[in-house]
PQR file of N, CA, C, O and H, with PARSE charges and radii, in Angstrom:
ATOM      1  N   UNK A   1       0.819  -1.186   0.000 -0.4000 1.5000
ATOM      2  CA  UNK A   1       0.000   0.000   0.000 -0.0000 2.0000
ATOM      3  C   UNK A   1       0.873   1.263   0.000  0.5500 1.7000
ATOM      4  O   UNK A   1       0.720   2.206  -0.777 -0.5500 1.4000
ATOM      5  N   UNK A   2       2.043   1.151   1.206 -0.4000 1.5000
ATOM      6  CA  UNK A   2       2.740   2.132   0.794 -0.0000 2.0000
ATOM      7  C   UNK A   2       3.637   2.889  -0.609  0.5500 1.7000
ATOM      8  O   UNK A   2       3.985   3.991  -1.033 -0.5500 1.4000
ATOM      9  H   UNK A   2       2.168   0.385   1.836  0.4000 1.0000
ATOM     10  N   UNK A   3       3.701   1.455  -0.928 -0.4000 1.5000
ATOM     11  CA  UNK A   3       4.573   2.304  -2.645 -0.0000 2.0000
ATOM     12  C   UNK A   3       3.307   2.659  -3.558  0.5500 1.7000
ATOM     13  O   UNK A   3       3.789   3.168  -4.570 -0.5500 1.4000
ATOM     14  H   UNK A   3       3.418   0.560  -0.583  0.4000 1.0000
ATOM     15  N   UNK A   4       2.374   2.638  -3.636 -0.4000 1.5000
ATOM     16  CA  UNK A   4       1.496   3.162  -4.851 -0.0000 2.0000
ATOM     17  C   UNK A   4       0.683   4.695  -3.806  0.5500 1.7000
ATOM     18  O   UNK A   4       0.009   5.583  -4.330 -0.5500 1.4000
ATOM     19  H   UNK A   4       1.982   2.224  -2.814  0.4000 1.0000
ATOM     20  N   UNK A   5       1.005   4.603  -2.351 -0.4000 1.5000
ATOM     21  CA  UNK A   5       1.022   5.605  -1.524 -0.0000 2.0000
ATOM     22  C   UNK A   5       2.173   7.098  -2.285  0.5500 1.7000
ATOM     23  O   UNK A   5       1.915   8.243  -2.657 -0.5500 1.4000
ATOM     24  H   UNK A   5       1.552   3.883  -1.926  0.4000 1.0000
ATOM     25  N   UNK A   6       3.388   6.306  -2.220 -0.4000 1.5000
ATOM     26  CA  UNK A   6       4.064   7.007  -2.521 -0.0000 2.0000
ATOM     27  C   UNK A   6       4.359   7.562  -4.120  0.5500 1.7000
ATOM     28  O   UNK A   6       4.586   8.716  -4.484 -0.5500 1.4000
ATOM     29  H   UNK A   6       3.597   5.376  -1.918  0.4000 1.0000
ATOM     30  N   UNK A   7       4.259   6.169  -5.028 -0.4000 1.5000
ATOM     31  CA  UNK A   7       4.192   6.740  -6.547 -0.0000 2.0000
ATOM     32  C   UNK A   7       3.120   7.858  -6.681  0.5500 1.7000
ATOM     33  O   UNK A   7       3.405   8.880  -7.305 -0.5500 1.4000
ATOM     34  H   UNK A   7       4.075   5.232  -4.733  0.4000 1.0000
ATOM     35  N   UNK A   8       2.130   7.728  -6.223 -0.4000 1.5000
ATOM     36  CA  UNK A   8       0.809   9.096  -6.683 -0.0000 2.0000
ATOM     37  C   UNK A   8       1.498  10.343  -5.691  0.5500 1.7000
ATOM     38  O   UNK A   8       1.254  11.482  -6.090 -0.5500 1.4000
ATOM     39  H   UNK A   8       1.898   6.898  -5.716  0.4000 1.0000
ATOM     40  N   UNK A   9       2.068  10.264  -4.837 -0.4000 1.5000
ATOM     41  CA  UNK A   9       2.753  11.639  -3.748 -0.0000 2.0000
ATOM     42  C   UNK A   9       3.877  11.586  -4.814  0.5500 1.7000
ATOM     43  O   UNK A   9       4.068  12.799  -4.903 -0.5500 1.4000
ATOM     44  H   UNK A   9       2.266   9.339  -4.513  0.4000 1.0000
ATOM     45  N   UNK A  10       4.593  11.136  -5.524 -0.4000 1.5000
ATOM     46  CA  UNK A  10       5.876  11.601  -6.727 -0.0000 2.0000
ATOM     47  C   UNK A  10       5.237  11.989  -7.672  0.5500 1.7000
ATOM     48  O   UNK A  10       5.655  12.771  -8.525 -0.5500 1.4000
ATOM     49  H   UNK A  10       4.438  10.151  -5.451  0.4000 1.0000
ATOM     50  N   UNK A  11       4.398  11.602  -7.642 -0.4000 1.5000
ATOM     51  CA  UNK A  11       4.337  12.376  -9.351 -0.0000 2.0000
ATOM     52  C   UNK A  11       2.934  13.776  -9.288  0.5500 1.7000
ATOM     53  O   UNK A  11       2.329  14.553 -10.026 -0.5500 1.4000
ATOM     54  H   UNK A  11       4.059  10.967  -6.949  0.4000 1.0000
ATOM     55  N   UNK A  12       3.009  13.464  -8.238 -0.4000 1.5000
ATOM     56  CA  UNK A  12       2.135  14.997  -7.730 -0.0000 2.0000
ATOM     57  C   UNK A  12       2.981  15.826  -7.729  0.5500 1.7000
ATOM     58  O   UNK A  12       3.007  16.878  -8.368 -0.5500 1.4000
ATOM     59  H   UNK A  12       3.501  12.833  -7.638  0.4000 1.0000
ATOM     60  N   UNK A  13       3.854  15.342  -6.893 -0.4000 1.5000
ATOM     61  CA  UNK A  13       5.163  16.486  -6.357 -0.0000 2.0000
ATOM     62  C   UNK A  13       5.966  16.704  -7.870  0.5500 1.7000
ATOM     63  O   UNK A  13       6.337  17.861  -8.066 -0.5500 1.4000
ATOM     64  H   UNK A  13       3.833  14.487  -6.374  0.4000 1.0000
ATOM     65  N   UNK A  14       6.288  15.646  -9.024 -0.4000 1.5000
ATOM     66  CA  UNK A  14       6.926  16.403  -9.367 -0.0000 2.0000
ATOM     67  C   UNK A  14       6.013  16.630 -10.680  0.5500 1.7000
ATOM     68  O   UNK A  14       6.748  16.572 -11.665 -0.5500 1.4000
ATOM     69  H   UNK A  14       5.986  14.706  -8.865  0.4000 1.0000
ATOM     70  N   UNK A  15       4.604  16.880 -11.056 -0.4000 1.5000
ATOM     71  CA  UNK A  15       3.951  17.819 -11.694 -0.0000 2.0000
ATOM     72  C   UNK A  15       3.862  19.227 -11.209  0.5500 1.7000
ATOM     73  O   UNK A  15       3.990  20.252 -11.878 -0.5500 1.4000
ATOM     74  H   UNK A  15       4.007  16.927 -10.256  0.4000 1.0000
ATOM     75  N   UNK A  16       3.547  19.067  -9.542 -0.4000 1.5000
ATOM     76  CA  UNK A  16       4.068  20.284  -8.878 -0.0000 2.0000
ATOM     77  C   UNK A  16       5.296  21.448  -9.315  0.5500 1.7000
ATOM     78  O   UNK A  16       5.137  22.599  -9.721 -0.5500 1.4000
ATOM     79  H   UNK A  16       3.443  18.234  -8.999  0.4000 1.0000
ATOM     80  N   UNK A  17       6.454  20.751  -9.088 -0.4000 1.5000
ATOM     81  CA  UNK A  17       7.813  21.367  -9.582 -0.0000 2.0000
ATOM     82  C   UNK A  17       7.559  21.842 -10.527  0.5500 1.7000
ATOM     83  O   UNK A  17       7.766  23.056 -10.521 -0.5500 1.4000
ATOM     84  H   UNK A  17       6.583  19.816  -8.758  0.4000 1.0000
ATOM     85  N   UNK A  18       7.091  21.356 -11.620 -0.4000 1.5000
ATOM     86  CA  UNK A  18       7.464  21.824 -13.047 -0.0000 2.0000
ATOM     87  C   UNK A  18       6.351  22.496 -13.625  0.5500 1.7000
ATOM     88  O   UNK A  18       6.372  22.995 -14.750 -0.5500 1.4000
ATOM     89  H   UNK A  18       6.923  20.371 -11.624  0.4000 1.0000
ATOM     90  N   UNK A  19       5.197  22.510 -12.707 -0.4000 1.5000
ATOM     91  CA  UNK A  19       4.393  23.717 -12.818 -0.0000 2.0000
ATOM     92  C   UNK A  19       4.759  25.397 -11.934  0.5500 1.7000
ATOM     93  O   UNK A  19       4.412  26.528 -12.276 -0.5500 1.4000
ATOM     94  H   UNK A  19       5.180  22.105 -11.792  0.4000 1.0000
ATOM     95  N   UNK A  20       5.444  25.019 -10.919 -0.4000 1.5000
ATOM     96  CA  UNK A  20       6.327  26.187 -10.178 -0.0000 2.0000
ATOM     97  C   UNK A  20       7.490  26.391 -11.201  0.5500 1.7000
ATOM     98  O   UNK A  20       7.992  27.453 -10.832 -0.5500 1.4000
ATOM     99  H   UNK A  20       5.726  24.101 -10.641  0.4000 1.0000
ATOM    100  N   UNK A  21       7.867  26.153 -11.785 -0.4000 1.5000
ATOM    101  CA  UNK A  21       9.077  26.557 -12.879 -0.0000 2.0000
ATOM    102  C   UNK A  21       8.486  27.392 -13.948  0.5500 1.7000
ATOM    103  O   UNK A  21       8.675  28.567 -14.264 -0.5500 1.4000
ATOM    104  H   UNK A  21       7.459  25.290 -12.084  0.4000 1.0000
ATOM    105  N   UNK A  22       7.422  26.106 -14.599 -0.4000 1.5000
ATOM    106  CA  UNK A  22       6.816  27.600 -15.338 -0.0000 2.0000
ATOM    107  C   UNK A  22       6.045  28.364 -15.128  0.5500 1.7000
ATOM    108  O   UNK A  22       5.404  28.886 -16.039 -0.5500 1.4000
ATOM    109  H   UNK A  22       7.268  25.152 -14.343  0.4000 1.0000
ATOM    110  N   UNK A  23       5.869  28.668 -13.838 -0.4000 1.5000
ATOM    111  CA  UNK A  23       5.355  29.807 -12.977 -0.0000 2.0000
ATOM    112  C   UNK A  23       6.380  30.637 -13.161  0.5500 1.7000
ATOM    113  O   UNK A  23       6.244  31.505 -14.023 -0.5500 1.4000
ATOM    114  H   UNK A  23       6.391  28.244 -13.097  0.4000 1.0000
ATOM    115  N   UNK A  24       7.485  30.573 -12.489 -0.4000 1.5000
ATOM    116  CA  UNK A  24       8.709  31.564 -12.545 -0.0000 2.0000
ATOM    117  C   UNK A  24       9.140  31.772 -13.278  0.5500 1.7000
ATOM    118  O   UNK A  24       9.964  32.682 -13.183 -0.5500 1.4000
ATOM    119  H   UNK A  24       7.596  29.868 -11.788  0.4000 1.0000
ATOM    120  N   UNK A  25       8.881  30.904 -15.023 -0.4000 1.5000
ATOM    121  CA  UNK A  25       9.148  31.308 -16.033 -0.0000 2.0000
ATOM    122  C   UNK A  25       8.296  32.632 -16.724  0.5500 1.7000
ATOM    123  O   UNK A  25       8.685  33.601 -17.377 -0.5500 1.4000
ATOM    124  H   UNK A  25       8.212  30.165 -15.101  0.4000 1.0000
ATOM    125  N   UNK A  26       6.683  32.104 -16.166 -0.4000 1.5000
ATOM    126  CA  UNK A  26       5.515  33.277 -17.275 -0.0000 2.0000
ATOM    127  C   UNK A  26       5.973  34.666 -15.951  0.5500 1.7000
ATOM    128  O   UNK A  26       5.770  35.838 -16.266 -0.5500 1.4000
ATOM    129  H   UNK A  26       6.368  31.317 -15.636  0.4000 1.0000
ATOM    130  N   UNK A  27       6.605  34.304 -14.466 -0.4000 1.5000
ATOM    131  CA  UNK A  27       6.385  35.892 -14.142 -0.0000 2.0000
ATOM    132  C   UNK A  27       7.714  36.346 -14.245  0.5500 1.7000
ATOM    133  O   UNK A  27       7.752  37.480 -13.768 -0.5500 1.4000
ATOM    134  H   UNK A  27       6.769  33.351 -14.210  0.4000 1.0000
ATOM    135  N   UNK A  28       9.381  35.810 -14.850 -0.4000 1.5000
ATOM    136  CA  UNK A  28      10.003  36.724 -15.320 -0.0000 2.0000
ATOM    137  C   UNK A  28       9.893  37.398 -16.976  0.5500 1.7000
ATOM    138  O   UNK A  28      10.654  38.240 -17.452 -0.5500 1.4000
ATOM    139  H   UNK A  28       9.350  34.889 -15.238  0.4000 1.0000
ATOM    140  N   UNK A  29       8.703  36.743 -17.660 -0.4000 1.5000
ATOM    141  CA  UNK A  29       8.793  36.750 -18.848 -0.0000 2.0000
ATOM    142  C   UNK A  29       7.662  38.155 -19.170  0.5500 1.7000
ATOM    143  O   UNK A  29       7.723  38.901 -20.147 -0.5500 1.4000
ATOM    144  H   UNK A  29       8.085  36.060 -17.273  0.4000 1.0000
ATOM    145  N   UNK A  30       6.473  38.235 -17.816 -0.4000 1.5000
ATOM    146  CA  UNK A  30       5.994  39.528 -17.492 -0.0000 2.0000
ATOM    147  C   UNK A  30       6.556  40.363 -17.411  0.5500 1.7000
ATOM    148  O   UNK A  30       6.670  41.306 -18.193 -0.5500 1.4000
ATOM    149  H   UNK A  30       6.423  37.629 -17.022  0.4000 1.0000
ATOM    150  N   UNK A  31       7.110  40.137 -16.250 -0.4000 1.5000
ATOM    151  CA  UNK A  31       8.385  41.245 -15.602 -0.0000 2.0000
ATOM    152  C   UNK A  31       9.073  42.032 -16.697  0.5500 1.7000
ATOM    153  O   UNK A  31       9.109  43.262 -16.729 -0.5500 1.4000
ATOM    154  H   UNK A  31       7.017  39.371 -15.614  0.4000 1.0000
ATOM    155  N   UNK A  32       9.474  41.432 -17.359 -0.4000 1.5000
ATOM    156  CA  UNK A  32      10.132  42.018 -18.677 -0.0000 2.0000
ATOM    157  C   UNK A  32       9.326  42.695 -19.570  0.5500 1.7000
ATOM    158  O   UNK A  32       9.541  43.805 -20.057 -0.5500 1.4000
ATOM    159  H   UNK A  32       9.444  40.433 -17.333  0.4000 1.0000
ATOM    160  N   UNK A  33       8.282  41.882 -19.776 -0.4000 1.5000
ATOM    161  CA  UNK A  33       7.022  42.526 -21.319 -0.0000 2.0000
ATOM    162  C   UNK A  33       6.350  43.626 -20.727  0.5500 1.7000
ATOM    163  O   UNK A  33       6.319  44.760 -21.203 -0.5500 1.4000
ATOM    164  H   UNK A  33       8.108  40.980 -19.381  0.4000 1.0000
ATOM    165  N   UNK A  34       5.623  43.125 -19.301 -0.4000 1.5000
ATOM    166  CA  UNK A  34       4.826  44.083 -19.019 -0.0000 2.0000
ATOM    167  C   UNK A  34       4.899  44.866 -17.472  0.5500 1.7000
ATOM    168  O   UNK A  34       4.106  44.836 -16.531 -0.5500 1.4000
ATOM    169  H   UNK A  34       5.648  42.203 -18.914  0.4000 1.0000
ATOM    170  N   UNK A  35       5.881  45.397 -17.607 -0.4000 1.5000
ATOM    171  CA  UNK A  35       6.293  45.770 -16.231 -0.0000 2.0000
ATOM    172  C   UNK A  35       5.408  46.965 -15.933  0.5500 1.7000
ATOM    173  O   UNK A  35       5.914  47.730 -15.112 -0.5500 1.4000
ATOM    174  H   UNK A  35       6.525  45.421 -18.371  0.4000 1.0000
ATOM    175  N   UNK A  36       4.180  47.331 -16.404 -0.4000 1.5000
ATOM    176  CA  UNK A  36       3.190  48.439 -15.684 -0.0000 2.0000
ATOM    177  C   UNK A  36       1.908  47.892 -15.448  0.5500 1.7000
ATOM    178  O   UNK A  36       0.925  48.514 -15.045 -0.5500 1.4000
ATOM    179  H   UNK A  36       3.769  46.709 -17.071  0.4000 1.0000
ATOM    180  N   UNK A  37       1.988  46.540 -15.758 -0.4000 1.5000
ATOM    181  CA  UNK A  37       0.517  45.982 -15.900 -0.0000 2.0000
ATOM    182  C   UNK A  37       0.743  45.011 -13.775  0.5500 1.7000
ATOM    183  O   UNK A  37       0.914  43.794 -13.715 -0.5500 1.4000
ATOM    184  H   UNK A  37       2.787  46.035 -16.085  0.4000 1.0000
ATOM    185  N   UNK A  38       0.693  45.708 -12.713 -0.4000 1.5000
ATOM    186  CA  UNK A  38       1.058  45.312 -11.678 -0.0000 2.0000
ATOM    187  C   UNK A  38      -0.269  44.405 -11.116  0.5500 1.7000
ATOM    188  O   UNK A  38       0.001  43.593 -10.232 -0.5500 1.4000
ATOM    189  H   UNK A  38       0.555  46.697 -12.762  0.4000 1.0000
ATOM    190  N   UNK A  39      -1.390  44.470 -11.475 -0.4000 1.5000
ATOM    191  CA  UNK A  39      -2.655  43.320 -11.524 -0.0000 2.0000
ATOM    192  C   UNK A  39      -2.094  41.929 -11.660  0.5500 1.7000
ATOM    193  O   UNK A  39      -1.998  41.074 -10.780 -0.5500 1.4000
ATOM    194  H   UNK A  39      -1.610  45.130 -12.194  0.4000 1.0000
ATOM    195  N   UNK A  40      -1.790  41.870 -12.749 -0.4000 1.5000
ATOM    196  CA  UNK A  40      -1.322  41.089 -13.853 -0.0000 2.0000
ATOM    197  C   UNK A  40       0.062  40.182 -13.308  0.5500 1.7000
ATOM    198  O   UNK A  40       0.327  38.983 -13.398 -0.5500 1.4000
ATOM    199  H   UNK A  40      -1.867  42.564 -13.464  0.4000 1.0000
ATOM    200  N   UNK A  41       0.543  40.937 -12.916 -0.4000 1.5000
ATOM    201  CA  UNK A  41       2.141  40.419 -11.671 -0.0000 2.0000
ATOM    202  C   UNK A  41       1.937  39.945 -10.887  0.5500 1.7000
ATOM    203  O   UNK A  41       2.557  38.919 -10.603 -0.5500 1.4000
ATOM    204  H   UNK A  41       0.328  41.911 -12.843  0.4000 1.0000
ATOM    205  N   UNK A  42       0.698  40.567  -9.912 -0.4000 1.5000
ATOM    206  CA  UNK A  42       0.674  40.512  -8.652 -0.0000 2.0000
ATOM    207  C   UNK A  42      -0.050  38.673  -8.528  0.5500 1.7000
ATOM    208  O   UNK A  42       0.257  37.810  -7.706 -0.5500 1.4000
ATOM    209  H   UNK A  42       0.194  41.400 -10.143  0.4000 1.0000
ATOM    210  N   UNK A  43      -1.140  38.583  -9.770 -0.4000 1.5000
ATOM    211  CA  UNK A  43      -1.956  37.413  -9.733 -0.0000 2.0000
ATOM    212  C   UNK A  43      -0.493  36.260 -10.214  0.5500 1.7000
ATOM    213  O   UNK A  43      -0.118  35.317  -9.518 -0.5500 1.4000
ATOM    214  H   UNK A  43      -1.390  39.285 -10.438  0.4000 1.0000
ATOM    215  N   UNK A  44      -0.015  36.584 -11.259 -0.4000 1.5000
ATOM    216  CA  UNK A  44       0.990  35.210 -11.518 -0.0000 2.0000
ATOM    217  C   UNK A  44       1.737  35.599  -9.883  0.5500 1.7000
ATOM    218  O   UNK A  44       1.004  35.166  -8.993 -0.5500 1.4000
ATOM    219  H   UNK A  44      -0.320  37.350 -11.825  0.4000 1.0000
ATOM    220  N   UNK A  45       2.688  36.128  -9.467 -0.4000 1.5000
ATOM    221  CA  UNK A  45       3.045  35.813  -8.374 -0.0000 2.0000
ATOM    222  C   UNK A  45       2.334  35.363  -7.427  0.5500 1.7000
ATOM    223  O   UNK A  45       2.908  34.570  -6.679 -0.5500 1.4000
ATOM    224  H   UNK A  45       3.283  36.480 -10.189  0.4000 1.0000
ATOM    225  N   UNK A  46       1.316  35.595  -7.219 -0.4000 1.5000
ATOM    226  CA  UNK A  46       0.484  34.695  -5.834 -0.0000 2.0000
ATOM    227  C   UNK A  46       0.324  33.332  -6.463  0.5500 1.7000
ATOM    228  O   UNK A  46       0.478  32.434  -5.636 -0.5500 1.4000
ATOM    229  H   UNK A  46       0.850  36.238  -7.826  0.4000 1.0000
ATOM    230  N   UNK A  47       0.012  32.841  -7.911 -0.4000 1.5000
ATOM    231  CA  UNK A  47      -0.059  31.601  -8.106 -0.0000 2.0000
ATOM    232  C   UNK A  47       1.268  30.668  -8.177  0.5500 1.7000
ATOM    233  O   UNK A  47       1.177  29.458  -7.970 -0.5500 1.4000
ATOM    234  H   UNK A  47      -0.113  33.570  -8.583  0.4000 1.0000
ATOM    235  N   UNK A  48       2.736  31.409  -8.538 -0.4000 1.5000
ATOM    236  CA  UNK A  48       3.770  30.999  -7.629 -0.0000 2.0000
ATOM    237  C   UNK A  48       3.912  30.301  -7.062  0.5500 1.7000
ATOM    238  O   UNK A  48       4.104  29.100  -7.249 -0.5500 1.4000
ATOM    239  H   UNK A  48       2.810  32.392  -8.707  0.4000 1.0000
ATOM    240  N   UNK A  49       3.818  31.197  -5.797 -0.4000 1.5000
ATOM    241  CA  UNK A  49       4.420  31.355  -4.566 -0.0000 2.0000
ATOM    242  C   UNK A  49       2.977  30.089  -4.000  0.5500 1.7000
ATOM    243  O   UNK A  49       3.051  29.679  -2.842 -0.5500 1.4000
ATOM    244  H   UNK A  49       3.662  32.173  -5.645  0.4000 1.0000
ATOM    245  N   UNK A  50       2.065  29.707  -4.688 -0.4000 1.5000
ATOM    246  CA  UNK A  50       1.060  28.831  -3.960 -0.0000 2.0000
ATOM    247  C   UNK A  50       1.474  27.534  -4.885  0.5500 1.7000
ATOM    248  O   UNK A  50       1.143  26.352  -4.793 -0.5500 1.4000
ATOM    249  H   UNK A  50       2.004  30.040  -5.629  0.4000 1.0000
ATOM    250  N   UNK A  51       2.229  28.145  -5.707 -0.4000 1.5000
ATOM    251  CA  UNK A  51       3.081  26.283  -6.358 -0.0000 2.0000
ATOM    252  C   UNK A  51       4.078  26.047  -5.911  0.5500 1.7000
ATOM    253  O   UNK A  51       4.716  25.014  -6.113 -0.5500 1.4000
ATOM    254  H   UNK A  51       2.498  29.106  -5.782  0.4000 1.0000
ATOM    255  N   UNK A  52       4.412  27.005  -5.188 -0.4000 1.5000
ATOM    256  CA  UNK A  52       5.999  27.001  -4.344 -0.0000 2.0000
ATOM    257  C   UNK A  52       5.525  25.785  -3.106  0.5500 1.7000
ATOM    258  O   UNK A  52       5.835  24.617  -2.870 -0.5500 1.4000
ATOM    259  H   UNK A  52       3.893  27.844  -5.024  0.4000 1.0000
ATOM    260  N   UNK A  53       4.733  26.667  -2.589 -0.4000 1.5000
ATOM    261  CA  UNK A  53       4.450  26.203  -1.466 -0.0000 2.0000
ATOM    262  C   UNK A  53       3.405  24.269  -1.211  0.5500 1.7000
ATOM    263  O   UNK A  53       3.587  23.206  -0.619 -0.5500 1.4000
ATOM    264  H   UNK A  53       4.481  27.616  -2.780  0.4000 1.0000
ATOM    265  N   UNK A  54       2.439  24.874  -2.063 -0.4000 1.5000
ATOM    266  CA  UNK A  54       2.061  22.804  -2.893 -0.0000 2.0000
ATOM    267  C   UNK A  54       3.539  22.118  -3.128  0.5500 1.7000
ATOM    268  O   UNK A  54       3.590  20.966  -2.697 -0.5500 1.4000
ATOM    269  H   UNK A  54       2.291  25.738  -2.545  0.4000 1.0000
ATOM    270  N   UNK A  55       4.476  22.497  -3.592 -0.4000 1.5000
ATOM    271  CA  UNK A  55       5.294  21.632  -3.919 -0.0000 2.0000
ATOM    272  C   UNK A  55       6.674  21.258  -2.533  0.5500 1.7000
ATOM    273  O   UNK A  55       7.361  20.260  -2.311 -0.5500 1.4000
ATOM    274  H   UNK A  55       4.435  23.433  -3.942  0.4000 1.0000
ATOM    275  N   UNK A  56       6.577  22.528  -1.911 -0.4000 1.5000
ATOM    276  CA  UNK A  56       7.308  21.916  -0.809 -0.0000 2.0000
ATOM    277  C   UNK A  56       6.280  21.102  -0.005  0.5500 1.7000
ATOM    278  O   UNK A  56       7.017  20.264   0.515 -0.5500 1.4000
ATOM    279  H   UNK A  56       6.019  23.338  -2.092  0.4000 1.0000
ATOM    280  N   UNK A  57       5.285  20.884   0.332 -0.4000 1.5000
ATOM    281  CA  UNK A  57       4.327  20.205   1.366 -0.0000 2.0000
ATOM    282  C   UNK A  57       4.009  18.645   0.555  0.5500 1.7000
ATOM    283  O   UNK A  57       3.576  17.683   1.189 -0.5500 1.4000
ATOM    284  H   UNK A  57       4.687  21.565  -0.091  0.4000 1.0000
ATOM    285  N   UNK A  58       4.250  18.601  -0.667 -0.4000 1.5000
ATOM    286  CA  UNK A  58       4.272  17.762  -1.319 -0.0000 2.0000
ATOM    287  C   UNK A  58       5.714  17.003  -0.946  0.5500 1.7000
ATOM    288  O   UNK A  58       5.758  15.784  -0.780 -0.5500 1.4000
ATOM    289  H   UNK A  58       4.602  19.382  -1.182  0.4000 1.0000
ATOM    290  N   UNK A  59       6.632  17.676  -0.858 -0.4000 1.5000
ATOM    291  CA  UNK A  59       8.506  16.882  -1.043 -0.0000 2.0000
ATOM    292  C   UNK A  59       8.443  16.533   0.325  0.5500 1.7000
ATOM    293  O   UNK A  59       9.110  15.537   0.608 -0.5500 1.4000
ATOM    294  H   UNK A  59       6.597  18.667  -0.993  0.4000 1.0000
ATOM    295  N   UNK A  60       7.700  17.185   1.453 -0.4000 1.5000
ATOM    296  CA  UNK A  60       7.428  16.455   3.025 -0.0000 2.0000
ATOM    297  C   UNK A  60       7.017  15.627   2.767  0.5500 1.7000
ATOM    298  O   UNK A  60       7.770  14.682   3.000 -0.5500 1.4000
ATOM    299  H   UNK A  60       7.159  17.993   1.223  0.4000 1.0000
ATOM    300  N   UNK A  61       5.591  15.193   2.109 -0.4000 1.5000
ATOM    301  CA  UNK A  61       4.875  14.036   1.553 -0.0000 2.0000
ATOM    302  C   UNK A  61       5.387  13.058   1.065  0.5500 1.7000
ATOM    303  O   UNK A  61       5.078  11.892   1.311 -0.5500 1.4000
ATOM    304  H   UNK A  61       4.979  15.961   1.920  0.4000 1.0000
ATOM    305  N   UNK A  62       6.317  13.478   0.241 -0.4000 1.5000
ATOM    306  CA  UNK A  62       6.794  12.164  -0.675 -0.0000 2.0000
ATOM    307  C   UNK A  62       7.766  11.628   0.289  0.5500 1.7000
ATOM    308  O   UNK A  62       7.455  10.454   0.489 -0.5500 1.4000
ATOM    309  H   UNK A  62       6.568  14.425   0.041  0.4000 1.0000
ATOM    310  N   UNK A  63       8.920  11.990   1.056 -0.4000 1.5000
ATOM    311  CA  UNK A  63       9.346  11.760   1.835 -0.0000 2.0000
ATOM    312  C   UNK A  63       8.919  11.077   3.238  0.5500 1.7000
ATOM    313  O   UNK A  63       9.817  10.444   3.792 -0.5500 1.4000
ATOM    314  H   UNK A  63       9.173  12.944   0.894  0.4000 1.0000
ATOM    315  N   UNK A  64       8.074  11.110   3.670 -0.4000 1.5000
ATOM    316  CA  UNK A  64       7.700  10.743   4.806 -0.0000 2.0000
ATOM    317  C   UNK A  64       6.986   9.051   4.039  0.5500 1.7000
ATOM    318  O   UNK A  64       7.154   7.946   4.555 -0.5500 1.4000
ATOM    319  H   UNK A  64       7.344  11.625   3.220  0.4000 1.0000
ATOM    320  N   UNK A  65       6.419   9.251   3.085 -0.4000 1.5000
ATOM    321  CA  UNK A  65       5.549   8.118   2.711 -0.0000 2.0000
ATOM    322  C   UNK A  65       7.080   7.158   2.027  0.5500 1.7000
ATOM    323  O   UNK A  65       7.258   6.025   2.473 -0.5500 1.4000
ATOM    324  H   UNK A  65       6.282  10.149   2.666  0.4000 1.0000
ATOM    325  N   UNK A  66       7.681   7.498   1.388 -0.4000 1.5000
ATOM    326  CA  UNK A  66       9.338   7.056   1.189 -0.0000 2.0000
ATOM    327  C   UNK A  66       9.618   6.278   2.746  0.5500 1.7000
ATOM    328  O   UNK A  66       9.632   5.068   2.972 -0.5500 1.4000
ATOM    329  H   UNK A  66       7.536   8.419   1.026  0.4000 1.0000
ATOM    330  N   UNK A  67       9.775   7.114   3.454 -0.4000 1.5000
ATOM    331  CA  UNK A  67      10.543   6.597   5.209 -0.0000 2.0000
ATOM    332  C   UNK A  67       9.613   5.825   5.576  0.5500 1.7000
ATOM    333  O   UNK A  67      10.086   4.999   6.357 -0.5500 1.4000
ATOM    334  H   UNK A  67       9.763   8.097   3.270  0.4000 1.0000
ATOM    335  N   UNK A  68       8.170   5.618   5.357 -0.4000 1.5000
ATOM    336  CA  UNK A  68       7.578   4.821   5.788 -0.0000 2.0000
ATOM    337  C   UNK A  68       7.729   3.290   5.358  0.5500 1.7000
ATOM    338  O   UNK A  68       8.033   2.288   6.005 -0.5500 1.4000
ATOM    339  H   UNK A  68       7.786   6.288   4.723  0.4000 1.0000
ATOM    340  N   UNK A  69       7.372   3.513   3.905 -0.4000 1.5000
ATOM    341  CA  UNK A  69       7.603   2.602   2.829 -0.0000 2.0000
ATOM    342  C   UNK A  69       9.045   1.696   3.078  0.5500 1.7000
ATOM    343  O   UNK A  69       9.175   0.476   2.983 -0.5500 1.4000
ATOM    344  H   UNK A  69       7.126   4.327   3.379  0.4000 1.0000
ATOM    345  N   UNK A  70       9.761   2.407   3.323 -0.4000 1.5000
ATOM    346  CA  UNK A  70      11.242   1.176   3.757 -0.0000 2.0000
ATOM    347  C   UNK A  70      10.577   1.153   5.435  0.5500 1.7000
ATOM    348  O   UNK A  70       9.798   0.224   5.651 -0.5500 1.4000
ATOM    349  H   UNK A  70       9.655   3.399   3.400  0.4000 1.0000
ATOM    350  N   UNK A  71      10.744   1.741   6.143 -0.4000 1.5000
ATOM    351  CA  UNK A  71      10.150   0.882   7.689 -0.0000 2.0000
ATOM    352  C   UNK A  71       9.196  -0.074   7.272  0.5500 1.7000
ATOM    353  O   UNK A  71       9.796  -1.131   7.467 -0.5500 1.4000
ATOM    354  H   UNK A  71      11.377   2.495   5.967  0.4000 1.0000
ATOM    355  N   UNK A  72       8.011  -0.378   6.789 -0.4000 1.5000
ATOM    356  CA  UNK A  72       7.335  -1.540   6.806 -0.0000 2.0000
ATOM    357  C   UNK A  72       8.027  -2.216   6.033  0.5500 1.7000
ATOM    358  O   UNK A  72       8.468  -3.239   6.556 -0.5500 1.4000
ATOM    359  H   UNK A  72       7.523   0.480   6.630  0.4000 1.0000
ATOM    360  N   UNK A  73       8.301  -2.055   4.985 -0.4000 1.5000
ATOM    361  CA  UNK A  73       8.736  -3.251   3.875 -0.0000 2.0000
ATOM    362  C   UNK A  73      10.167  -3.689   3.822  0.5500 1.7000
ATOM    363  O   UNK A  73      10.472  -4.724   3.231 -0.5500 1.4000
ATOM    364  H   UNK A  73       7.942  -1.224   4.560  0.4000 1.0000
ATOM    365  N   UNK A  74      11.189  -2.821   4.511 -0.4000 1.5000
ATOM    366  CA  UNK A  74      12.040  -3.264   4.961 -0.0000 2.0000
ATOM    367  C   UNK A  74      12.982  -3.342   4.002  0.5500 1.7000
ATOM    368  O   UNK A  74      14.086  -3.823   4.258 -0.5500 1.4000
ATOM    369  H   UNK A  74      10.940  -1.980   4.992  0.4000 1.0000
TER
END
């Protein structure tokens, strides 16, 4: 139970990541195009910083279900 625990917590986490990347990709690519449009900034940065944060609570996740996964199964 624990490894298909943990395969769906990996590949959350790392759809996570690589949706926080191109997060930080579309808000330096703003930053640059549209640096007066601050609405527009302010919304990609809060969606970020909330993939930032899904994805670290996710790498606790995957980890802990990992440490579990070798304690039972050994």
């Amino acid at each position: 139970m624990w490894q298909q625990i943990w395969f769906v917590v990996n590949c959350l986490f790392v759809a996570s990541l690589i949706a926080f990347l191109f997060a930080q990709r579309m808000l330096a690519d703003a930053r640059r195009e549209d640096a007066h449009n601050r609405p527009r900034l302010a919304r990609i940065n809060r969606g970020r910083i909330a993939l930032g944060i899904a994805s670290a609570v996710l790498f606790v996740l995957m980890s802990a279900s990992f440490l579990i996964n070798m304690r039972v199964n050994g």
